[in-house]
C-alpha positions as CSV (number, residue, x, y, z in Angstrom):
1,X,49.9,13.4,38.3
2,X,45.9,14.0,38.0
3,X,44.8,13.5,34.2
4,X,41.6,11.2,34.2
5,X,39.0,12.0,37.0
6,X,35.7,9.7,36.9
7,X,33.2,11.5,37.9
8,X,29.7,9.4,38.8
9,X,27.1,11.3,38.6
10,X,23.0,10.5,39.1
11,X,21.8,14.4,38.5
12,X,21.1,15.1,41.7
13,X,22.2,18.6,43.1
14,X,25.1,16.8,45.3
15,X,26.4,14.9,42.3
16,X,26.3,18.4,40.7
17,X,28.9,19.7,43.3
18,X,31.2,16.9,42.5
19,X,30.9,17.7,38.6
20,X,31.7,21.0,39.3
21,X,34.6,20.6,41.4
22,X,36.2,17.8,38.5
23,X,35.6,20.6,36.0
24,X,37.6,23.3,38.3
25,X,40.4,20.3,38.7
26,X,40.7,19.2,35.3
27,X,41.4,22.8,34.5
28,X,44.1,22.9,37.1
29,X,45.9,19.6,35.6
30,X,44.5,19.6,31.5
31,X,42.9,16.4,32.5
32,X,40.2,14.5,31.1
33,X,36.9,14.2,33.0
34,X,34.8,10.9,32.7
35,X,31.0,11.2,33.1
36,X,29.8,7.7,34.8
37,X,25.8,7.7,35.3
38,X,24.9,4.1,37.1
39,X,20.9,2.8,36.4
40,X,20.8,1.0,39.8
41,X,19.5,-2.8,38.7
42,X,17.9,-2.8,41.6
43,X,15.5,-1.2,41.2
44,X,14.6,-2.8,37.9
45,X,14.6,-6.3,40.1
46,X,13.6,-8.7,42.8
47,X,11.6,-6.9,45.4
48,X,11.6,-3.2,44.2
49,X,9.0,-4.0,41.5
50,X,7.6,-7.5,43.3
51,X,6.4,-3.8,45.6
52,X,5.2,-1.7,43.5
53,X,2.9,-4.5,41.6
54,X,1.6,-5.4,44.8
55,X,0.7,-2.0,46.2
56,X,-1.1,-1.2,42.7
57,X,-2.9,-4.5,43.0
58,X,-1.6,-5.9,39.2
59,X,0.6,-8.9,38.0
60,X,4.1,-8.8,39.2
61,X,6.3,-7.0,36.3
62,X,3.6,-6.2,34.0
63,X,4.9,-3.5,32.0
64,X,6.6,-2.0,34.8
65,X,10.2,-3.2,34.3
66,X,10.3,-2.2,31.1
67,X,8.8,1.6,31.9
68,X,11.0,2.1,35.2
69,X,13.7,0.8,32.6
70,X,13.2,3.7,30.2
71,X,12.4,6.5,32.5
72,X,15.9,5.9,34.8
73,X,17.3,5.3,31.5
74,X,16.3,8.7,30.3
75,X,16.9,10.5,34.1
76,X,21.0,9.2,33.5
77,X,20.9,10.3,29.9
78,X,19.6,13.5,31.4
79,X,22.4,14.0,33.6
80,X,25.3,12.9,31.5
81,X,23.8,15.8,29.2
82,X,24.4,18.6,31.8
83,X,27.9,16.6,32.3
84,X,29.0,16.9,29.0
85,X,27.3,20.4,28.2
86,X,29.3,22.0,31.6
87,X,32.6,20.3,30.5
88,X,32.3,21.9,26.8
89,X,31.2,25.2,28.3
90,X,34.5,25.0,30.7
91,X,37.2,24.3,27.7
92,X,37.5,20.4,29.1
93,X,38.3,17.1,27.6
94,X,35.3,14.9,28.4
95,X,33.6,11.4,27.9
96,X,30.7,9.8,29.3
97,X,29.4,6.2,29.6
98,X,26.0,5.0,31.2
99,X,26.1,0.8,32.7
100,X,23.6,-1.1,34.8
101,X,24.8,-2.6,37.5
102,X,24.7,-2.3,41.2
103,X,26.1,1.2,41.9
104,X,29.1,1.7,44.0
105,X,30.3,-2.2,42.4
106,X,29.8,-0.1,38.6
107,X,31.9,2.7,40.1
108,X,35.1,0.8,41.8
109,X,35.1,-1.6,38.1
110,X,35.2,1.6,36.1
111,X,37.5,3.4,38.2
112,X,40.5,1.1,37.3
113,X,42.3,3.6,35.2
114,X,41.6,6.4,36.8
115,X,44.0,8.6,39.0
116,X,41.1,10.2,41.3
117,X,37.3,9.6,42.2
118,X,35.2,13.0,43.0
119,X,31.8,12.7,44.2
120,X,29.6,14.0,46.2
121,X,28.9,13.8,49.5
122,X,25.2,12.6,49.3
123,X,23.3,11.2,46.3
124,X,19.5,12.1,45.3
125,X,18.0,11.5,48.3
126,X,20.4,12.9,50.1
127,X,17.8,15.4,51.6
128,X,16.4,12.3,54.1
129,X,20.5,11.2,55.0
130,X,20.8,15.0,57.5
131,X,24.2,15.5,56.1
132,X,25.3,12.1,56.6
133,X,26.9,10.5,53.7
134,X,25.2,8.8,51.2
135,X,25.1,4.9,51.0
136,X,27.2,5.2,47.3
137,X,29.6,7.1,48.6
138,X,30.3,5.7,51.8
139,X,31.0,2.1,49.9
140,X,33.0,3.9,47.1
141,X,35.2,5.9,49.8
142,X,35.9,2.1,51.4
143,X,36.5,0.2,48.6
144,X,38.2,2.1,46.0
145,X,41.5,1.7,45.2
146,X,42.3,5.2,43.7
147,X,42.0,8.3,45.7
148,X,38.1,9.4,46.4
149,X,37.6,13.2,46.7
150,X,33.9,13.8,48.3
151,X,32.7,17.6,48.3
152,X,30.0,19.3,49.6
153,X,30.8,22.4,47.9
154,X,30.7,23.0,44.1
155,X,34.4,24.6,44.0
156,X,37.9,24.7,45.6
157,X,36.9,28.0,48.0
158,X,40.3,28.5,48.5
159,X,44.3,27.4,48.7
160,X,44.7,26.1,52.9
161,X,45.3,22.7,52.5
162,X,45.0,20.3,55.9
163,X,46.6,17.1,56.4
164,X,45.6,14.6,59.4
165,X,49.0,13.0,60.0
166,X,49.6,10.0,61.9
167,X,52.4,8.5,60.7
168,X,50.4,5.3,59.2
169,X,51.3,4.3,55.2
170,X,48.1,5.6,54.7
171,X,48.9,9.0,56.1
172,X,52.3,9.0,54.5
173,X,50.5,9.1,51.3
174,X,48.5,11.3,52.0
175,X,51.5,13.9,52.8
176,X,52.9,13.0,49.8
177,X,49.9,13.8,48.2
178,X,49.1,17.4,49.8
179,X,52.4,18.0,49.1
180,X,51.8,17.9,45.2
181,X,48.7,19.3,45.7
182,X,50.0,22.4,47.2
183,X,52.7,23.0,44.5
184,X,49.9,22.9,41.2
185,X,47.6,25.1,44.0
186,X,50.4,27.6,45.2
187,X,48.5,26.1,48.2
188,X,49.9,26.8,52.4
189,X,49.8,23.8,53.8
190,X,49.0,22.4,57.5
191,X,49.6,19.6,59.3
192,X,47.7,18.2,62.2
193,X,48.8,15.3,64.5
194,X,46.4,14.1,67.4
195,X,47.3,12.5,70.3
196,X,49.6,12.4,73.8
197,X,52.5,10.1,73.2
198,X,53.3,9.9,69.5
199,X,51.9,13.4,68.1
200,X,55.6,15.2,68.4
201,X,57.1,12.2,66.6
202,X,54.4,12.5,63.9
203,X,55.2,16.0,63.1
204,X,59.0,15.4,63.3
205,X,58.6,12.9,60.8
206,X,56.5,15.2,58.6
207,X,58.4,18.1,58.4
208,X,61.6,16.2,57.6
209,X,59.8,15.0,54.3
210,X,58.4,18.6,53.9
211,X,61.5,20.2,54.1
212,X,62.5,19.6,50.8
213,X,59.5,20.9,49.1
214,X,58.8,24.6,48.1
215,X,55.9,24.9,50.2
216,X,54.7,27.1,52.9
217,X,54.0,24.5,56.2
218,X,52.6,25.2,59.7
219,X,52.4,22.3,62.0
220,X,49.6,21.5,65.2
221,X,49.1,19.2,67.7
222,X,46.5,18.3,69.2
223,X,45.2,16.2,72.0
224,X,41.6,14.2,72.4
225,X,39.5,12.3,70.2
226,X,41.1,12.4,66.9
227,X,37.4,12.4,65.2
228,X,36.5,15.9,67.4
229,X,39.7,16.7,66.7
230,X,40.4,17.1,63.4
231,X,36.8,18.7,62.7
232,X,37.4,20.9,65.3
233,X,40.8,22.3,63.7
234,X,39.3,22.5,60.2
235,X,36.8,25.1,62.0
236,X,39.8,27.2,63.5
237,X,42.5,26.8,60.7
238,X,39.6,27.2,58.2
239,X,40.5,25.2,56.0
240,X,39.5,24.7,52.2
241,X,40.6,20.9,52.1
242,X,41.4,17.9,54.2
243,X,43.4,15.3,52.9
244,X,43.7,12.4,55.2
245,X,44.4,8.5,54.8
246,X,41.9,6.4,54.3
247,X,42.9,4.2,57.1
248,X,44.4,4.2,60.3
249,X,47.3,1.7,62.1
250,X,44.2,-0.8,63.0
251,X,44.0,-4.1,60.3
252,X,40.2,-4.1,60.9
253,X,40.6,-0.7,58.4
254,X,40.7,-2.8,55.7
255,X,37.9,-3.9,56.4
256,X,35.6,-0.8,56.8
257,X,36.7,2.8,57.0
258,X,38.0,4.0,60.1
259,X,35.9,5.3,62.9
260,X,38.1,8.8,62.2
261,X,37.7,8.7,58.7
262,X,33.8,8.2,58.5
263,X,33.6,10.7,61.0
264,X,35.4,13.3,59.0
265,X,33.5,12.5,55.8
266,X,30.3,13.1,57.7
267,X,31.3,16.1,59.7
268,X,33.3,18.0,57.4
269,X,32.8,21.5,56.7
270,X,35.3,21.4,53.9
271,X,35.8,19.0,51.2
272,X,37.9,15.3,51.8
273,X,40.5,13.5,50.0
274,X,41.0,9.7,51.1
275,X,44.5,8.6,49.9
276,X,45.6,5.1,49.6
């Protein structure tokens, strides 16, 4: 069950999409949104400011800390404003909280009681990634602990729910998970299974945990590169979410998100779910 959602957010139009799609969820499960903003201590330290005295020809650190300090200060106050001000507007529960610290290491710590993560898919500069996922997000989506939701739209768009299957723990949560999902959503739901040899048994295997839940199912499989493969059948199917597991069979996922999984946050078209 979904009732607290952290929600980082830096202001940016991107973050602004994942606001928006917590404030559509929380009114789906009465849960309580929490606002995180993150001032990045980087850039109040070492090198960042060792830079910017150097290029304007002063002392290292005079009086810049402290006015880089205030005005990132006053850009997250900014932004946990609109936060707050859109969750009142939308009838939801709502607190907020602004730390210094290093950002995706903020988000993980304050994520520990949280059932879900929802950002978005690129930060503020998010314009110079070319739809390729932001730094933040990427670490978040490899480290957390909780599901991470990333969206690239401001909304749920609609109720076709995709799950990549492949019979990994990983994958068996996220089935689990799209199955719930689909119930609170009245949601269909699709599975996809990729590959030659173990695809059929993949499927088998979902559909006899499927069968006992009220939902409407349609099953695919598909051959090729899983990564291609997956983004391809979001396209055809068009679906409105993928919900896939945030690893794969291989150890080294542990590690590092899986090549399939990177690949889908980057590519696509619909919002992701990562379930652990």
């Amino acid at each position: 069950m979904i009732k607290h959602i952290l929600v980082p957010t830096d202001g940016s139009d991107n973050a602004w999409n994942g606001v928006q799609y917590a404030i559509a969820l929380a009114k789906q499960y009465a849960a309580k949104l929490h606002g995180l903003h993150v001032v990045d201590v980087k850039l109040l330290e070492g090198p960042f400011l060792r830079d910017v005295s150097s290029s304007l020809g002063t002392a290292p650190y005079a009086n810049y800390q402290g006015n880089i300090a205030m005005i990132l200060e006053e850009r997250g106050k900014a932004a946990l404003d609109s936060f707050r001000r859109a969750c009142e507007e939308a009838g939801v529960e709502c607190d907020t909280e602004q730390v210094v610290g290093i950002v995706p290491r903020m988000i993980i710590e304050h994520s520990g009681l949280s059932d879900l993560i929802i950002m978005g898919r690129g930060g503020e500069h998010s314009e110079w990634l070319d739809g390729v996922l932001g730094s933040t997000t990427a670490t978040v989506a490899r480290r957390a602990t909780q599901p991470v939701l990333v969206t690239n739209t401001g909304a749920p768009k609609g109720n076709r729910f995709l799950v990549a299957y492949d019979g990994s723990k990983f994958a068996q949560r996220a089935l689990q998970t799209a199955a719930n999902l689909a119930h609170y959503w009245n949601a269909t739901l699709q599975v996809l299974a990729v590959g030659e040899k173990w695809a059929r048994a993949w499927i088998d295997e979902a559909r006899s945990y499927l069968e006992a839940h009220d939902t409407e199912v349609t099953y695919a499989i598909r051959e090729g590169d899983p990564s291609e493969s997956i983004i391809s059948y979001i396209e055809e199917a068009d679906a409105d979410l993928l919900i896939m597991g945030a690893f794969g069979h291989s150890k080294v996922r542990e590690l590092v998100v899986g090549s399939t999984t990177a690949y889908a946050l980057n590519h696509s078209p619909c919002p992701v779910l990562l379930v652990r």
